[in-house]
Structures are given as C-alpha cells and as structure tokens.
MMTF fields as JSON, N, C-alpha, C and O atoms, coordinates in Angstrom:
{
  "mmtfVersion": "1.0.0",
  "mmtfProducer": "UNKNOWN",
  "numBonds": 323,
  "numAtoms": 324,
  "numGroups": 81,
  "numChains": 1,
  "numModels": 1,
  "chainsPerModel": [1],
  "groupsPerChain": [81],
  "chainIdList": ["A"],
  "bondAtomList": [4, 2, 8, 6, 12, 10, 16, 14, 20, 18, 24, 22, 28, 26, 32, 30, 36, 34, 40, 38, 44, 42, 48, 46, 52, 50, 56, 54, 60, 58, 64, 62, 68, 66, 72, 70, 76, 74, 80, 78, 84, 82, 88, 86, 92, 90, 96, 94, 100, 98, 104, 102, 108, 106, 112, 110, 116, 114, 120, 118, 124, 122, 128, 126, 132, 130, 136, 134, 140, 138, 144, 142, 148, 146, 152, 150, 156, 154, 160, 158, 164, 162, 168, 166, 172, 170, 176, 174, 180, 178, 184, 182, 188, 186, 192, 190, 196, 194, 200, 198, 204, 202, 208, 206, 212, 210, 216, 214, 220, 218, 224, 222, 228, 226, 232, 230, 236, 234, 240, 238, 244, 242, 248, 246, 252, 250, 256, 254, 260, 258, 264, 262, 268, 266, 272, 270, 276, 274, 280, 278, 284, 282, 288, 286, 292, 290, 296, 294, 300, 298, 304, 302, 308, 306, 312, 310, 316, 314, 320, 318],
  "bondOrderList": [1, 1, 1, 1, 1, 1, 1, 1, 1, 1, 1, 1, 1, 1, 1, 1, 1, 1, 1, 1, 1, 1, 1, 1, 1, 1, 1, 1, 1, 1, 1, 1, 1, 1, 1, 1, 1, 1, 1, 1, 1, 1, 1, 1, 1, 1, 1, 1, 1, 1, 1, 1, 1, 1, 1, 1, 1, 1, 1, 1, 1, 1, 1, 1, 1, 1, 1, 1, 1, 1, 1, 1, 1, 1, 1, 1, 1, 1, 1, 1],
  "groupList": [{"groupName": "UNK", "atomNameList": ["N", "CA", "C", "O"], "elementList": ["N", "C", "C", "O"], "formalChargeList": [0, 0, 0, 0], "bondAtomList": [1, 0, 2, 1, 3, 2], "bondOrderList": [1, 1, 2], "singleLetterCode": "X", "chemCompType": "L-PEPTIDE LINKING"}],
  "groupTypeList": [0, 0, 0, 0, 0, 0, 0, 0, 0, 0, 0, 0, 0, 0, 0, 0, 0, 0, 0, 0, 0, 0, 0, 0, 0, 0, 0, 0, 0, 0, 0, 0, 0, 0, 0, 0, 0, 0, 0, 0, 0, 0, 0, 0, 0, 0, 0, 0, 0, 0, 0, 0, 0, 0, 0, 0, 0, 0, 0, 0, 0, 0, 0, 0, 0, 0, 0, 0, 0, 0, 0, 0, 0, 0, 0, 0, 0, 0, 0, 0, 0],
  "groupIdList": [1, 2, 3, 4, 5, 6, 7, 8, 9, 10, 11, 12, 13, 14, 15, 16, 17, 18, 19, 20, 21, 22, 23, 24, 25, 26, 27, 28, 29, 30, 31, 32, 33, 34, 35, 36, 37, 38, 39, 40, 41, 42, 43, 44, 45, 46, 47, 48, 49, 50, 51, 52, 53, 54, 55, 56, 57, 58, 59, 60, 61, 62, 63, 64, 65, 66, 67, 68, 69, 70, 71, 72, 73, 74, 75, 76, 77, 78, 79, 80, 81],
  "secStructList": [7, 7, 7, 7, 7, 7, 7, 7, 7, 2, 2, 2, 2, 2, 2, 6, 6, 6, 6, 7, 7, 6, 6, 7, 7, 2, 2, 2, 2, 2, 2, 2, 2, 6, 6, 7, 7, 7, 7, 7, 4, 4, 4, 4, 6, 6, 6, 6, 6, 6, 1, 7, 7, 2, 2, 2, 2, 2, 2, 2, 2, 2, 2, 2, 6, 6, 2, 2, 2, 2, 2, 2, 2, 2, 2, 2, 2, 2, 2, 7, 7],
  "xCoordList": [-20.493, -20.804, -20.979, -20.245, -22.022, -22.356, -21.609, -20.706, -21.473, -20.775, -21.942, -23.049, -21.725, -22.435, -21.361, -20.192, -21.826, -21.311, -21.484, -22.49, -20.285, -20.691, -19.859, -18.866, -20.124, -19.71, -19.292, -19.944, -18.053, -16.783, -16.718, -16.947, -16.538, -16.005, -14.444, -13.893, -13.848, -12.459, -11.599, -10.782, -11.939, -11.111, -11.348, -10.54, -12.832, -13.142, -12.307, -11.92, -12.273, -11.447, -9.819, -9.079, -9.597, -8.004, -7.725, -6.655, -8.634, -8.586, -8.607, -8.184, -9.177, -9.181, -8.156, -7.049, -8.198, -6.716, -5.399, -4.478, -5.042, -4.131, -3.818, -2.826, -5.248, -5.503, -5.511, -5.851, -5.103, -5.026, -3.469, -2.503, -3.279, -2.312, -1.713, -2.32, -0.484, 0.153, -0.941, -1.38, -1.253, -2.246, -3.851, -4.8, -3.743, -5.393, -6.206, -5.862, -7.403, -8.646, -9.197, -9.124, -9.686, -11.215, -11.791, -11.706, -12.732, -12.93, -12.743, -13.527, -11.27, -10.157, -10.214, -10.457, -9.968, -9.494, -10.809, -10.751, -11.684, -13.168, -13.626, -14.421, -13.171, -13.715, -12.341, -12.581, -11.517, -10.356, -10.783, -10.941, -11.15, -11.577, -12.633, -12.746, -13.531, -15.138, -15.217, -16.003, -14.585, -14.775, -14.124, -14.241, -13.134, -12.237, -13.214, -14.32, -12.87, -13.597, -12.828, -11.824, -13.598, -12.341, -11.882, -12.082, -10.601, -9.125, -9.452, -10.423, -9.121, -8.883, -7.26, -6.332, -7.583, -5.759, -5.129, -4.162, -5.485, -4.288, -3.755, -2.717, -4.749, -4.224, -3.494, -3.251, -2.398, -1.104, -0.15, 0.677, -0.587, 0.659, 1.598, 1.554, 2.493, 4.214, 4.23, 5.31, 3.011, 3.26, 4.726, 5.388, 4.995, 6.283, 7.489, 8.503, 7.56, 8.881, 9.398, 9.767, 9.993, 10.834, 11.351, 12.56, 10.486, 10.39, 11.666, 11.833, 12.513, 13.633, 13.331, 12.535, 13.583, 12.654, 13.597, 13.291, 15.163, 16.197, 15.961, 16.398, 15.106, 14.377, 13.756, 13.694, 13.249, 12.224, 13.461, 13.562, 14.153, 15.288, 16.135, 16.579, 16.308, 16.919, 15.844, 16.223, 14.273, 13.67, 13.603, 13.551, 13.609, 12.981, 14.267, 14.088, 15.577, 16.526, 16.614, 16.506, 16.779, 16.567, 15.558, 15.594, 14.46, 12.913, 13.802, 13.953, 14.104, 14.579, 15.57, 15.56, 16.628, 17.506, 17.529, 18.192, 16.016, 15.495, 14.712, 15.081, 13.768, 12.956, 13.509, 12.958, 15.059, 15.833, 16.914, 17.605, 16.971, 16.939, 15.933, 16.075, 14.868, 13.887, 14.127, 14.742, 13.624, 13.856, 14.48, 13.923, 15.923, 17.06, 16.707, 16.904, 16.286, 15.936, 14.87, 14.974, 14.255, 12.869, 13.231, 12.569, 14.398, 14.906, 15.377, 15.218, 16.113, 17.144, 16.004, 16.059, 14.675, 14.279, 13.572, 13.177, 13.388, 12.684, 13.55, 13.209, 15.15, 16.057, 16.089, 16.266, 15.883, 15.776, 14.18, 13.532, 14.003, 12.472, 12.923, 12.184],
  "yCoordList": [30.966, 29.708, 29.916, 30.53, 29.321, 29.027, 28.243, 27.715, 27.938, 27.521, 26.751, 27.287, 25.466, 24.183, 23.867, 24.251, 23.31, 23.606, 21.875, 21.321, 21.291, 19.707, 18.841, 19.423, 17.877, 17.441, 15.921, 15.089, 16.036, 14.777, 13.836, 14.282, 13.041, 11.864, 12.359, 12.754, 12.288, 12.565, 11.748, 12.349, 10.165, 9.442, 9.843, 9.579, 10.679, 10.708, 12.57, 13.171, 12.796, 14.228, 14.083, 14.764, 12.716, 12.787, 12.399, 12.706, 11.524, 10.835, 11.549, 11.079, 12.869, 14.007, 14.633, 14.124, 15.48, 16.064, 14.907, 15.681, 13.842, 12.998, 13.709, 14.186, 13.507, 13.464, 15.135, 15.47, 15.738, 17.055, 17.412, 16.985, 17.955, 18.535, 20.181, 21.25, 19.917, 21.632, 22.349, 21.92, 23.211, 25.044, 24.332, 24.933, 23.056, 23.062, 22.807, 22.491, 23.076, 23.493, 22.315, 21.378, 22.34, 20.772, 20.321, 19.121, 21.415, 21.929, 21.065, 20.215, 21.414, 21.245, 19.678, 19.21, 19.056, 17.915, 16.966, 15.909, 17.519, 16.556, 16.427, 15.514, 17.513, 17.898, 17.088, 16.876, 16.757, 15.917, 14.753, 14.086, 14.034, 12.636, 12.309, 11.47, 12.963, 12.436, 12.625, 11.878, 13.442, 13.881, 13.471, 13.905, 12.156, 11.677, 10.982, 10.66, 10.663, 10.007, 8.436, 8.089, 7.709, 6.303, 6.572, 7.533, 5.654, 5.521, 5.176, 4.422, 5.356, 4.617, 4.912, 5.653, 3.741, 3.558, 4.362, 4.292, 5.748, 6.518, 7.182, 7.843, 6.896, 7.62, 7.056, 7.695, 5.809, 5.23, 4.73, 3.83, 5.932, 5.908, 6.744, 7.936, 5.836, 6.545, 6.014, 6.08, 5.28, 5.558, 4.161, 4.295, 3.448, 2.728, 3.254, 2.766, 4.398, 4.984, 4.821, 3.699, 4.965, 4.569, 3.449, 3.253, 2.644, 1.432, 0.626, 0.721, -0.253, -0.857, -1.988, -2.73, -2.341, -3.842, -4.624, -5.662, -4.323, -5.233, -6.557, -7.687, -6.092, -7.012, -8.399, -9.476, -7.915, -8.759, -9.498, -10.723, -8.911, -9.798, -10.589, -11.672, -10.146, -11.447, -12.446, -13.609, -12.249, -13.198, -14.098, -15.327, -13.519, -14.211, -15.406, -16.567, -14.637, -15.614, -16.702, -17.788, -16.73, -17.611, -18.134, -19.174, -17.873, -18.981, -19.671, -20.879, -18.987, -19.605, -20.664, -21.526, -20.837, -21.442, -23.017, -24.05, -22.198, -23.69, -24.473, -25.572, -23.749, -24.711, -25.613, -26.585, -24.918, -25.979, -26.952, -27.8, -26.779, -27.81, -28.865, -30.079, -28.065, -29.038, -29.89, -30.952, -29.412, -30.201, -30.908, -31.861, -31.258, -31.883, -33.169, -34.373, -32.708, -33.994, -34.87, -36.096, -34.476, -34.975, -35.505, -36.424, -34.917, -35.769, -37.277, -38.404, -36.862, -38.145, -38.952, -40.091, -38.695, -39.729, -40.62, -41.751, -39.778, -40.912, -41.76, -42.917, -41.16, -41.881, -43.129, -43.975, -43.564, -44.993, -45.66, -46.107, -45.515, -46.397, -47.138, -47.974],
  "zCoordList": [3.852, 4.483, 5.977, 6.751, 6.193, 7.604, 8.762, 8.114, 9.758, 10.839, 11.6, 11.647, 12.219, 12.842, 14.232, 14.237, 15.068, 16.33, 16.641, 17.085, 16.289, 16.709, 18.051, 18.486, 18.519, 19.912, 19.123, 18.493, 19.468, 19.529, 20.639, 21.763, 20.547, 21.582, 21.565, 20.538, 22.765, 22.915, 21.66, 20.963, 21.47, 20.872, 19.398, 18.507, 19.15, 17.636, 17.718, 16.716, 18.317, 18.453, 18.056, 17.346, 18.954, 18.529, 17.62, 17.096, 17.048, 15.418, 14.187, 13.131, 14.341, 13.445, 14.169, 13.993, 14.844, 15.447, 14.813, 14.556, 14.552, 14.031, 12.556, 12.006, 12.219, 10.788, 9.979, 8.844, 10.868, 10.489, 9.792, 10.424, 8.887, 8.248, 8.327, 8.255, 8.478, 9.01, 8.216, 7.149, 8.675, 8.597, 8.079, 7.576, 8.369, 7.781, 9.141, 10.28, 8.541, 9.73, 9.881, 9.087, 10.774, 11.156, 10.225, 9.964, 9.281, 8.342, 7.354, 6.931, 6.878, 6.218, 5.851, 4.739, 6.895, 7.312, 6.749, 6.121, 7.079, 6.928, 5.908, 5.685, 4.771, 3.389, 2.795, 1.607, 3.008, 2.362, 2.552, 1.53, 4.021, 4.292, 3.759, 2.865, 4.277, 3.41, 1.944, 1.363, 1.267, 0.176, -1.105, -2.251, -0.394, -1.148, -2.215, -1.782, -3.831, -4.525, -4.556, -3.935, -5.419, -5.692, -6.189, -6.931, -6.092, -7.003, -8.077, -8.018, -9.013, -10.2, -10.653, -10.329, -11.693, -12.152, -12.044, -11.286, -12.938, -13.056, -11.813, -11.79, -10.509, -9.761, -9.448, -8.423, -9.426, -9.068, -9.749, -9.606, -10.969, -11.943, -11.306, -11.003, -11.158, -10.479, -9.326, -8.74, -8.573, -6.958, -6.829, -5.8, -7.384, -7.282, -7.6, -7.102, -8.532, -9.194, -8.276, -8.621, -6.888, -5.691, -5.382, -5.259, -5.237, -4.565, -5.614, -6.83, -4.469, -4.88, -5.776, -5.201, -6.727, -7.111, -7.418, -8.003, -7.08, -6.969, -6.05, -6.268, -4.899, -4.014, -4.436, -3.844, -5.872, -6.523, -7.275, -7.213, -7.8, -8.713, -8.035, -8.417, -7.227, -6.13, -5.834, -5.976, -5.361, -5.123, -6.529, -6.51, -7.416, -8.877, -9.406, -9.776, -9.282, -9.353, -8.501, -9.072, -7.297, -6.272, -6.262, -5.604, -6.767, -7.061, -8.684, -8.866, -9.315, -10.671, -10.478, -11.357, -9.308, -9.311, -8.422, -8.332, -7.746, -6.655, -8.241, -8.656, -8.831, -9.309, -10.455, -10.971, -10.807, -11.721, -10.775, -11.339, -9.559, -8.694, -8.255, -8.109, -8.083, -8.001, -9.207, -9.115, -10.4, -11.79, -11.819, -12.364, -11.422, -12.084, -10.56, -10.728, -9.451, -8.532, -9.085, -9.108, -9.351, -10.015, -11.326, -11.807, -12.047, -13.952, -13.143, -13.611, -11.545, -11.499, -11.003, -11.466, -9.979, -9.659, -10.587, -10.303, -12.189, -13.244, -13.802, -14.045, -14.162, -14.676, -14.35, -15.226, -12.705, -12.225, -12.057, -11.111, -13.138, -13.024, -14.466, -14.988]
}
C-alpha cells in the first residue's frame, strides 16, 4: 500500500488525535471511523448486562403506588355524586 500526504485543520487534527487509540496509527483510526458499518441488533446484545436496573424498580413501584393513589382519589370523588 501506498502513502497520501494530507493537510488537517488544527481542530480536525485534534479531533482525530482524540480519537486515536493506544498503538494505533492515523491510519488506524480513520479505517475504524469511516469504515464502521450499521448497527444492527445483535450488535447490543449484552451492552446492558451492567447497568443497575434496580433504578427502574424503584421507579416502577413508586409510579405503581402514586397511580393507586391517584385511583382511590378519583373512587372517592365519584362516591359523592
């Protein structure tokens, strides 16, 4: 493979310089970015295995426990009609 000799804007220089990963080349870096294909599903099978979702069970109870409050305000305001 051949070698091309190209001119950066400082800010488009540091934006790849950012985007560079320990021991990889310019190169490197450009053939990962540009070259990425789309996602599809499987590629984010697992990407949650981490993520806490106790977070969510607290929100879900506490939405569960307002909206049978709500309910029971709303049973009493028909009771008096």
């Amino acid at each position: 493979m051949g070698t091309k000799t190209i001119n950066l804007m400082d800010d488009a220089y540091e934006m790849l310089n950012k985007a560079k990963l320990e021991g990889e080349s310019f190169s490197d870096v450009v053939r990962r970015i540009l070259g990425e294909k789309r996602m599809r599903l499987e590629d984010f099978a697992g990407a949650w295995k981490d993520f806490d979702t106790s977070i969510y069970s607290k929100l879900a109870k506490r939405r569960l426990a307002d909206s049978k409050k709500r309910h029971e305000q709303i049973r009493k305001m028909f009771e008096g009609l």
